[in-house]
N, C-alpha and C positions, 0 to 999 in steps of 0.2 A: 366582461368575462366572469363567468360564474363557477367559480372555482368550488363549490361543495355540490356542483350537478356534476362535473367531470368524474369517470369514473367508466376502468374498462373492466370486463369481465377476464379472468384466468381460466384459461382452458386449458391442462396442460396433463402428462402423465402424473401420476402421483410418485412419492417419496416414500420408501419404505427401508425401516434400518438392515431387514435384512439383505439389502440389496447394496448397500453400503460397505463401503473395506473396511478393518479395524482400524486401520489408521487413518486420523483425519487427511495428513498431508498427502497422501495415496490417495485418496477421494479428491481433493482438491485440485491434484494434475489430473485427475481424469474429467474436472469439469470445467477446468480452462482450459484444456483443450478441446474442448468442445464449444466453447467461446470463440477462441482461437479461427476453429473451421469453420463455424456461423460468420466468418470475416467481418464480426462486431469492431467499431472503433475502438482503440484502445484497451483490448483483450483486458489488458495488464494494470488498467487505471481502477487503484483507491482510496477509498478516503479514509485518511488517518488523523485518529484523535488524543491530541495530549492534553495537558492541564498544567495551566503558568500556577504561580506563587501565589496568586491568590485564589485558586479555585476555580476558575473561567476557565472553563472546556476550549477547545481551537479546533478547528477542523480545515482539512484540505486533502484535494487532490495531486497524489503522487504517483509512479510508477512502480508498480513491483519488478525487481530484477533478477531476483532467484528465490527459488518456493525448495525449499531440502528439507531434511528431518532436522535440519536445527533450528527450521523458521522462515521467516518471511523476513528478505532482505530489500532495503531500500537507499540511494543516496539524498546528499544532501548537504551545504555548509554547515559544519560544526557551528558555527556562527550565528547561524539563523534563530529566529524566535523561537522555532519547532526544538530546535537542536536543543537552545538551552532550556525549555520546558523540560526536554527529556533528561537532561544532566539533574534537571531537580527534582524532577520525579520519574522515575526509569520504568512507568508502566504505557500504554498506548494501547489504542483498539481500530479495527480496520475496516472497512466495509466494500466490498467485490458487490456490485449489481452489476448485473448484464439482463434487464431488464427488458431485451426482446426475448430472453428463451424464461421472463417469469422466475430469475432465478437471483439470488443473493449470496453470498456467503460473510459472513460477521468472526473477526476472529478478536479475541483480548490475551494479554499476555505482557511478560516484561519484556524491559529491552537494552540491549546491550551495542555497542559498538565492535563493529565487525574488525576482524585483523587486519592490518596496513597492507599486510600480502593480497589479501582477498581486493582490498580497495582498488590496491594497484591492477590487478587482473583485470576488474570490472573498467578503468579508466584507460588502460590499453586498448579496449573496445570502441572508447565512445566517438564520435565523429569528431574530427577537428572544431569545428565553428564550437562544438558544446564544451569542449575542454577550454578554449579561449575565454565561452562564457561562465564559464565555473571561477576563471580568474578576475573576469571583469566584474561581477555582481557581488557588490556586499551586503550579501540578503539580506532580508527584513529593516535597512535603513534607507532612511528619505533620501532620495538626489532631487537635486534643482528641476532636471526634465530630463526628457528622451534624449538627448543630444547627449547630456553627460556619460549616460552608460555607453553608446557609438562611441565617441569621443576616445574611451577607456578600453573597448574594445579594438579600438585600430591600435592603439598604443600598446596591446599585448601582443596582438599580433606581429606587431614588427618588434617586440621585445623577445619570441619565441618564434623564428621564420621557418626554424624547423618541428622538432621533436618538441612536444608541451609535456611539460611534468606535472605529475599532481600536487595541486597546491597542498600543503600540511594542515588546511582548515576545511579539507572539505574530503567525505569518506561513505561511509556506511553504517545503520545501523539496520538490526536485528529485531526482530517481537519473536521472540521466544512464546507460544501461546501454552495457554492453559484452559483457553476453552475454545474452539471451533464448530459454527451452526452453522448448517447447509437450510436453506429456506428457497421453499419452491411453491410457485403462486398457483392456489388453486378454485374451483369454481365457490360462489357463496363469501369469499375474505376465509375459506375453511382450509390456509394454508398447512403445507406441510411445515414444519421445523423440527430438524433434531439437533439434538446439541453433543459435542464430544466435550467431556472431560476431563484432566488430566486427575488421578486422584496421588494421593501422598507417596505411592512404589512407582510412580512416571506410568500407572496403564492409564488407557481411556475407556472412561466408561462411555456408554451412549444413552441417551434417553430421547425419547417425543415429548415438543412441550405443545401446550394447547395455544392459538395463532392470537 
């Protein structure tokens, strides 16, 4: 496999800021859901990047669960390597491809942990099997094998035959952004990008940067 001949051409309409809303998060629902209707896997799937204690970047795929004017909400065990990068340094940056419509979006920003109400709302939602496994997994630590986490999973299950509560170690957090860039693939690598930014009175400016 010759991995530096691979290479597809972008054909796509172009990006122009006038045609963009002034607010990013208002552009942003108008372009997952357009994702959304392209019946892409995982609309909602991105990658989010923190940085532990010594400087090492981390990356992983998460789900987004609610895009508002306060941010981009995501869950997660407080517990997790993720979680506690974020307790130590409370910034994060995200990445949306949905790369059959040629399209990205990149957000950076800090992050906060969402209200226990809010948690709760969001965990009344989520399907049984997934609330069992929010009990059973203690992210980011080594078990013996697969059998362990099963194991600890039936043991919840018949420890909560009804109604599952939400554990106290595991919630939501927030990226609060401060910048959002919509990037759309275009012919020549002569992509669009423009960027939002938040300046010091909470506007956003916009600008085109070159690809």
């Amino acid at each position: 496999m010759d991995l530096a001949r691979m290479r597809l051409e972008y054909e796509a309409a172009g990006l122009d800021g006038a045609e963009l809303d002034a607010d990013p998060l208002t552009q942003f629902a108008a372009w997952i859901q357009v994702a959304v209707e392209a019946e892409l896997d995982e609309p909602n799937a991105m990658v989010v990047s923190t940085v532990d204690g010594d400087g090492q970047p981390w990356s992983r795929y998460l789900l987004l669960k609610r895009a508002s004017a306060q941010g981009f909400d995501f869950y997660t065990n407080y517990e997790s390597h993720k979680s506690q990068q974020l307790q130590g340094q409370p910034r994060a940056a995200a990445t949306f491809g949905w790369l059959a419509l040629r399209r990205q979006v990149n957000v950076a920003g800090v992050v906060e942990r969402i209200a226990d109400a809010e948690s709760d709302e969001y965990w009344a939602v989520r399907p049984r099997g997934s609330q069992i496994g929010a009990w059973t997994s203690n992210q980011s630590r080594a078990v013996a094998d697969r059998q362990e986490l099963l194991d600890r999973y039936d043991e919840v299950s018949r420890r909560y035959p009804d109604e599952v509560p939400r554990p106290p170690h595991w919630g939501g957090w927030r990226i609060v952004p401060h910048a959002v860039e919509f990037w759309q693939g275009r012919e020549n690598r002569l992509h669009d990008r423009l960027r939002y930014t938040r300046d010091g009175a909470g506007r956003w400016d916009l600008a085109r940067l070159a690809p």
